[in-house]
matplotlib code that plots the C-alpha trace (Angstrom):
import matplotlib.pyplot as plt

x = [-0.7, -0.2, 3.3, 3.6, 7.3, 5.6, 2.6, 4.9, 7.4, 4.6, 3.4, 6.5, 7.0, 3.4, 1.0, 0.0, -1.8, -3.0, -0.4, -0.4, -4.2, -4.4, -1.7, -4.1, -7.2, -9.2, -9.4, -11.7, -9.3, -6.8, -8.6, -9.7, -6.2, -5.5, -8.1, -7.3, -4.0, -2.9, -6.5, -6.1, -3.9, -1.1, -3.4, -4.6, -1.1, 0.0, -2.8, -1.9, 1.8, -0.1, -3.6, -1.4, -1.1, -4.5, -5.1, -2.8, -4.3, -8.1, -6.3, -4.9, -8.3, -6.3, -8.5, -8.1, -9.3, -12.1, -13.0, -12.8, -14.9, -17.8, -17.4, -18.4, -21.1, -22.8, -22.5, -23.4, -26.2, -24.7, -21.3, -20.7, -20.1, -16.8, -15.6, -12.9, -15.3, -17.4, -14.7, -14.1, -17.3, -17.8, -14.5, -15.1, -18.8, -17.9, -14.9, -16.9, -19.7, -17.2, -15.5, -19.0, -19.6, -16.8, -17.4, -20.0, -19.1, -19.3, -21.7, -23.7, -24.8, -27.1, -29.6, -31.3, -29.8, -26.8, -28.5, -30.3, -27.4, -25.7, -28.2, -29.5, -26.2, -23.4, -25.8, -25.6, -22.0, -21.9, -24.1, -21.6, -18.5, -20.2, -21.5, -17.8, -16.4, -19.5, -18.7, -15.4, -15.0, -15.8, -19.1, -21.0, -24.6, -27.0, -26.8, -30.5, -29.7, -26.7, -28.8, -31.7, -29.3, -27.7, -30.9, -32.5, -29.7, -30.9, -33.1, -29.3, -28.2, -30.9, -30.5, -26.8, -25.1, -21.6, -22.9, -22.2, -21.2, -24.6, -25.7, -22.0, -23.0, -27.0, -25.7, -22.9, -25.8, -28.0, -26.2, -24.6, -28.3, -30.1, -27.7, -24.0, -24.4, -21.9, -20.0, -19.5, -16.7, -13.6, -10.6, -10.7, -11.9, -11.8, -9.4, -6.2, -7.0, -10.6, -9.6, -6.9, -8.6, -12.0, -9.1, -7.4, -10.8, -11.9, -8.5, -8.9, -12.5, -11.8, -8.8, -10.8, -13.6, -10.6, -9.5, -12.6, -13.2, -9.7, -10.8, -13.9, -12.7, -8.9, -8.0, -4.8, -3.7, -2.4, 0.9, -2.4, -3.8, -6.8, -8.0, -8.7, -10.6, -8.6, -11.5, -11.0, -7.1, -6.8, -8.4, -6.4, -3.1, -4.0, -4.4, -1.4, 2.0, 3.9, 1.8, 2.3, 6.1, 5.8, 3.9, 6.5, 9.6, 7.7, 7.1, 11.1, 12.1, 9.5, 11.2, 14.6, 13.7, 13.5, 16.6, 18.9, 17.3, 16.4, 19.7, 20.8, 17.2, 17.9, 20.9, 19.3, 16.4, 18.9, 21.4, 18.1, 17.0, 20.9, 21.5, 24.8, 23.2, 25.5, 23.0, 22.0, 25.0, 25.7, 22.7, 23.6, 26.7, 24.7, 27.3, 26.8, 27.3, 30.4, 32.2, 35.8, 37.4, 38.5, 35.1, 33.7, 35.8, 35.7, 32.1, 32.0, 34.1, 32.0, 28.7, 30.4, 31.2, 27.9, 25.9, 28.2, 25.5, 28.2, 27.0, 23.4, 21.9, 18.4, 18.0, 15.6, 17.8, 20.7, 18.7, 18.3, 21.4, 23.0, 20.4, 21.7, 25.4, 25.3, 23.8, 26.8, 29.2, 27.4, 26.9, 31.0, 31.5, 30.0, 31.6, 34.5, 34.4, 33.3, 36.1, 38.5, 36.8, 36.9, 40.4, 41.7, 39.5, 41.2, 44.6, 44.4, 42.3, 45.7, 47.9, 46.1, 46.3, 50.3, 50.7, 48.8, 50.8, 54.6, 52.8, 52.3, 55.5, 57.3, 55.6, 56.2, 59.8, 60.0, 58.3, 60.9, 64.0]
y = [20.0, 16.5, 15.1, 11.4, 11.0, 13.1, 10.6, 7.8, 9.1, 9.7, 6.1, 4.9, 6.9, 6.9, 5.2, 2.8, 5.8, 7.4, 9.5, 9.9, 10.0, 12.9, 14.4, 13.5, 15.4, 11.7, 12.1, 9.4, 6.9, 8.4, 8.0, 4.1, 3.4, 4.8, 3.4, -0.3, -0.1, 0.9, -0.6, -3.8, -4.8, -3.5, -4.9, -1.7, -0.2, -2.4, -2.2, 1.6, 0.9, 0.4, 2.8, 6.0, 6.7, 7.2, 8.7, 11.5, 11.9, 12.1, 15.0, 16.4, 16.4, 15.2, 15.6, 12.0, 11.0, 12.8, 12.3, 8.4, 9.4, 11.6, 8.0, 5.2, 8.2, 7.9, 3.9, 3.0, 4.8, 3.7, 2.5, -1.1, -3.6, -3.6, -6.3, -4.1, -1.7, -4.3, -5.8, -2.3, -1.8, -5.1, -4.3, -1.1, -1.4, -4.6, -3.2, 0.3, -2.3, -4.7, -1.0, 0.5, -2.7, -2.9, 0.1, -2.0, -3.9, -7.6, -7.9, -5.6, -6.1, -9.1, -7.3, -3.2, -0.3, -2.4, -4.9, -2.1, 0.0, -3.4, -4.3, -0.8, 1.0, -1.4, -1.1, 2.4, 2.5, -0.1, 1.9, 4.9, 2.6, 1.3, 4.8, 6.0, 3.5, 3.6, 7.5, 7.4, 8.7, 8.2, 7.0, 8.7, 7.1, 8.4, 7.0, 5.5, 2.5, 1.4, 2.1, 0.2, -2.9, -2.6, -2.3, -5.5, -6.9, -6.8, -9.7, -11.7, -9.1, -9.9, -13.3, -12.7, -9.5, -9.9, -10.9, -7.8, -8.9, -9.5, -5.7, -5.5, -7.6, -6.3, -2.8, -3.2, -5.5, -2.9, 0.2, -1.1, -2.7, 0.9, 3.6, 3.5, 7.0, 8.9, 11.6, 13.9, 15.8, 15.3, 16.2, 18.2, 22.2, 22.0, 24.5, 22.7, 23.5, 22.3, 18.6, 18.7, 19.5, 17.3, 14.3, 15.1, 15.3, 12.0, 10.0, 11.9, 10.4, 7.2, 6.5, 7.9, 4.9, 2.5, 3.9, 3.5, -0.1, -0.7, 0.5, -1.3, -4.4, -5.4, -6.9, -7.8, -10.6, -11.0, -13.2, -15.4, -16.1, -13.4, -11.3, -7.7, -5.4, -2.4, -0.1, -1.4, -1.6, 2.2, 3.6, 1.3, 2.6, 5.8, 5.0, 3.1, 3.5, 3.8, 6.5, 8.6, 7.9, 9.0, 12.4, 13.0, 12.4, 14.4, 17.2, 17.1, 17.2, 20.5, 21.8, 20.8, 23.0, 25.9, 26.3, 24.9, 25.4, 22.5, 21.4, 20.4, 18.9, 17.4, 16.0, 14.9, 12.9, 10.9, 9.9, 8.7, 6.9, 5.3, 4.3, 2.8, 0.5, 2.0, 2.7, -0.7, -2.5, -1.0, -2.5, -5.8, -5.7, -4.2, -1.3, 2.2, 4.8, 6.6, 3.1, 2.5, 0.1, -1.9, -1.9, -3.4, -6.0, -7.1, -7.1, -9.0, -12.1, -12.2, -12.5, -15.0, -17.3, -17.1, -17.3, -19.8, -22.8, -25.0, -24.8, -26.2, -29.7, -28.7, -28.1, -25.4, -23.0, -23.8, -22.3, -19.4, -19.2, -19.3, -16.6, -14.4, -15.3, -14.1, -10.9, -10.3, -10.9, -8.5, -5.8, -6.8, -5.7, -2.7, -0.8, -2.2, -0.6, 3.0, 2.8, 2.2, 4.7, 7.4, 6.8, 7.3, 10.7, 11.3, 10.6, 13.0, 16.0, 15.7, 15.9, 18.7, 20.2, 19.9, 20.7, 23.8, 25.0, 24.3, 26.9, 29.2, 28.7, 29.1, 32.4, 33.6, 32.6, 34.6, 37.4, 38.0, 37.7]
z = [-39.8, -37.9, -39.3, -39.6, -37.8, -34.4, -34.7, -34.7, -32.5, -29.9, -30.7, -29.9, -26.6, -25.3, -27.4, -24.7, -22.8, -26.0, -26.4, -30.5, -30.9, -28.4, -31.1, -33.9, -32.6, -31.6, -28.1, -27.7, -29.1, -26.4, -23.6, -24.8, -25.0, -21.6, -20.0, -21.3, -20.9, -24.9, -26.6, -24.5, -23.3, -26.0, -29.3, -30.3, -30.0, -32.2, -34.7, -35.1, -36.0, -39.7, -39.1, -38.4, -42.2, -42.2, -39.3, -40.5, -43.5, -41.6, -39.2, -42.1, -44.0, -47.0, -49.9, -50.9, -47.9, -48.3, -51.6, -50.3, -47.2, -49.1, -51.6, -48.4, -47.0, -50.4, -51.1, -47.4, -45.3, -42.5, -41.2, -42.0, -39.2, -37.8, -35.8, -33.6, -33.2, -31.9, -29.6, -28.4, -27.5, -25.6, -23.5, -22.6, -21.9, -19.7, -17.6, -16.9, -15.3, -13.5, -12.5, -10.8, -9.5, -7.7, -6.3, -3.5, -1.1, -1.6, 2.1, 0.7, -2.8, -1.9, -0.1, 0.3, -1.3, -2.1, -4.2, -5.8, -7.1, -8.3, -10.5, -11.9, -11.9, -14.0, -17.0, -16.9, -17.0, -19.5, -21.8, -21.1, -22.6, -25.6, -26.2, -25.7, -28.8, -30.5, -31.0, -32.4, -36.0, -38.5, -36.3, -33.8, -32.2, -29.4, -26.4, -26.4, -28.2, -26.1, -22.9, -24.3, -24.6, -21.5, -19.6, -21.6, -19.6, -16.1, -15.9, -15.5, -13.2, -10.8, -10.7, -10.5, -10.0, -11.6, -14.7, -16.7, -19.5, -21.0, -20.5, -22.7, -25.1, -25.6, -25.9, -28.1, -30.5, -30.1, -30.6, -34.1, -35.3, -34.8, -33.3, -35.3, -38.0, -40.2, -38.2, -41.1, -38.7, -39.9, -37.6, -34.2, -34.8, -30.6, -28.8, -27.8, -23.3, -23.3, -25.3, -23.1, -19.9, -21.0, -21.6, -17.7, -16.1, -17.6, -16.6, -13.5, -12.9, -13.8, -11.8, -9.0, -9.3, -9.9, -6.5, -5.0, -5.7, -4.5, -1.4, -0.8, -2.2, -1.6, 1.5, 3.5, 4.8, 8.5, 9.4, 11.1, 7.7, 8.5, 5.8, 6.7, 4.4, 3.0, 4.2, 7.8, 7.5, 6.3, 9.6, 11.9, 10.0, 11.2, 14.8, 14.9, 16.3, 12.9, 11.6, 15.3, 14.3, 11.0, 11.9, 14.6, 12.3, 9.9, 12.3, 13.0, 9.6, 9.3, 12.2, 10.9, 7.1, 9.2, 11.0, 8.4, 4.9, 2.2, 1.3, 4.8, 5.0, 1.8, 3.4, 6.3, 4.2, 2.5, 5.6, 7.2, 4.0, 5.0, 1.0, 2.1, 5.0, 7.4, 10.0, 9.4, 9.5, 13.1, 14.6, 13.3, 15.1, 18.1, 18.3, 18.5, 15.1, 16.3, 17.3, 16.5, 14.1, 17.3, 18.4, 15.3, 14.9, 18.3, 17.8, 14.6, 16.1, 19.2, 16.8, 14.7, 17.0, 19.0, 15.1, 13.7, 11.4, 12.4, 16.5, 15.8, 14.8, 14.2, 10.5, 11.1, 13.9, 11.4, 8.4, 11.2, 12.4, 8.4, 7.4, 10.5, 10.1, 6.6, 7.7, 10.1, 7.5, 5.0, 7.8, 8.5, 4.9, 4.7, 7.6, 6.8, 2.7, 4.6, 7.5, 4.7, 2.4, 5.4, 5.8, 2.3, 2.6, 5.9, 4.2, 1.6, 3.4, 5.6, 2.4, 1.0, 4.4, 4.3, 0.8, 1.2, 4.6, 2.7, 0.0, 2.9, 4.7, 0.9, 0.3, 3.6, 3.3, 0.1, 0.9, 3.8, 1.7]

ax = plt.figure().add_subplot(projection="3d")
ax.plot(x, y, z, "-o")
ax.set_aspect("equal")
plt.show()
């Protein structure tokens, strides 16, 4: 039995990735809300904060509901026309085209292979998301109709491959003129692991094509204004100095887990992460980690002096020299707070130290007598 406050509570919590229809047993809905970020961009999230009551009572297979259900399957032969159907339909068809197209390489979907798979491929994945929306209950359809529609569709596609949304449009017209039936299923009979594991491997899938178009078509930008594509930049990464330095601290913190354990690994991980910008503050100053208060401050004043705004004329070293001077006095700061910190901590370790030796000498003196 689906309670109403769960639904809603889960709504609440994680209805932008589906998180209350997965609850209810409509695991299509779930995975259209994930997918487009809670039934696009937040509107279908919102739409449920009044459609749960019904959802739970279709869950539920509340004998009203039915009696309304059997009621619309005898008046109407087919599902009438719904307009956020529709829409749902025309989004998800359109971004799982954009999504597959992506997936090319802009230099090479204008000519070969490339071309080929850009124009023949997007409608099949935009047939596959009308199909998806088109099958939610209380609907289902076949997914001829949609396919038909996305495939009338291709004549635009060849004489320009980014425009999808026409295969989105055909299919979704198509697939509620001669595909949209009754489902007469009401609720989810399906074991709780498969809808569960069917939902993961779709999410995992789809975030897996969303990484791949990442890949073959984000760029970076060099300081020089170049762009470099992220397919080109990934390799290079990986001959690069950082990444040797990062295997080889890696390496040494492997090393390090072995002798002394996770904790003091643990320990290690976070004093190199330096939180309190100790390790940072010391190279500011140009002075080693284990220097002196003396040392510091003589340090400090020397920097000061020689990064002072007041010394240049040019308004763009003074910029400079005020963004630098400012980091002095903020590195300053910080080892300053920890030296005094440390010294409190000093001061009272040594207190604890004397306390606990006039115990002992007390004891000692007592036990004698």
């Amino acid at each position: 039995m689906a309670h109403i406050l769960i639904a809603y509570v889960l709504w609440l919590v994680g209805g932008t990735w589906g998180l209350h229809h997965f609850y209810l047993g409509r695991d299509r809905q779930a995975f259209i809300w994930w997918a487009t970020f809670g039934g696009c961009f937040g509107l279908g999230w919102f739409r449920d904060l009044w459609r749960i009551p019904e959802y739970i009572f279709a869950a539920n297979r509340d004998k009203g509901y039915m009696r309304e259900f059997e009621h619309k399957r005898i008046y109407y032969s087919t599902p009438p026309f719904n307009v956020v159907r529709f829409c749902g339909e025309l989004i998800l068809g359109w971004s799982f085209g954009v999504l597959v197209r992506l997936c090319v390489p802009e230099e090479h979907a204008y000519e070969g292979i490339g071309w080929l798979i850009c124009v023949t491929v997007p409608p099949l994945a935009t047939a596959l998301g009308v199909h998806v929306v088109a099958n939610e209950k209380p609907c289902r359809a076949s997914f001829y109709w949609p396919l038909v529609g996305a495939l009338c569709g291709i004549p635009w596609l060849i004489y320009d491959s980014g425009s999808i949304h026409y295969s989105s449009i055909l299919a979704a017209i198509f697939v509620n003129w001669k595909g949209v039936q009754w489902n007469p299923e009401v609720g989810n009979n399906r074991p709780f692991c498969r809808r569960f594991l069917c939902l993961v491997f779709c999410c995992l899938l789809y975030s897996t094509m969303w990484g791949v178009a990442i890949y073959q078509t984000a760029s970076i930008t060099t300081k020089d204004g170049e762009e470099i594509p992220l397919r080109e930049a990934i390799p290079n990464f990986f001959n690069s100095p950082a990444w040797a330095e990062m295997k080889e601290s890696l390496k040494q913190l492997y090393k390090f887990y072995q002798v002394h354990g996770f904790e003091r690994l643990w320990e290690e991980f976070v004093e190199k992460l330096d939180p309190a910008g100790e390790a940072h503050a010391y190279k500011v100053l140009n002075i080693k980690e284990n220097a002196t208060e003396k040392q510091i401050k003589t340090s400090y004043r020397k920097l000061v002096k020689e990064w002072h705004p007041d010394k240049h004329t040019d308004p763009t070293k003074k910029a400079e020299a005020q963004e630098k001077f400012m980091e002095i006095q903020r590195a300053y700061e910080i080892l300053s707070k920890i030296q005094s910190k440390r010294m409190k901590m000093n001061t009272r370790d040594r207190r604890k130290e004397e306390d606990y030796d006039q115990k002992g000498r007390k004891k000692r003196m007592k036990d004698e007598f």
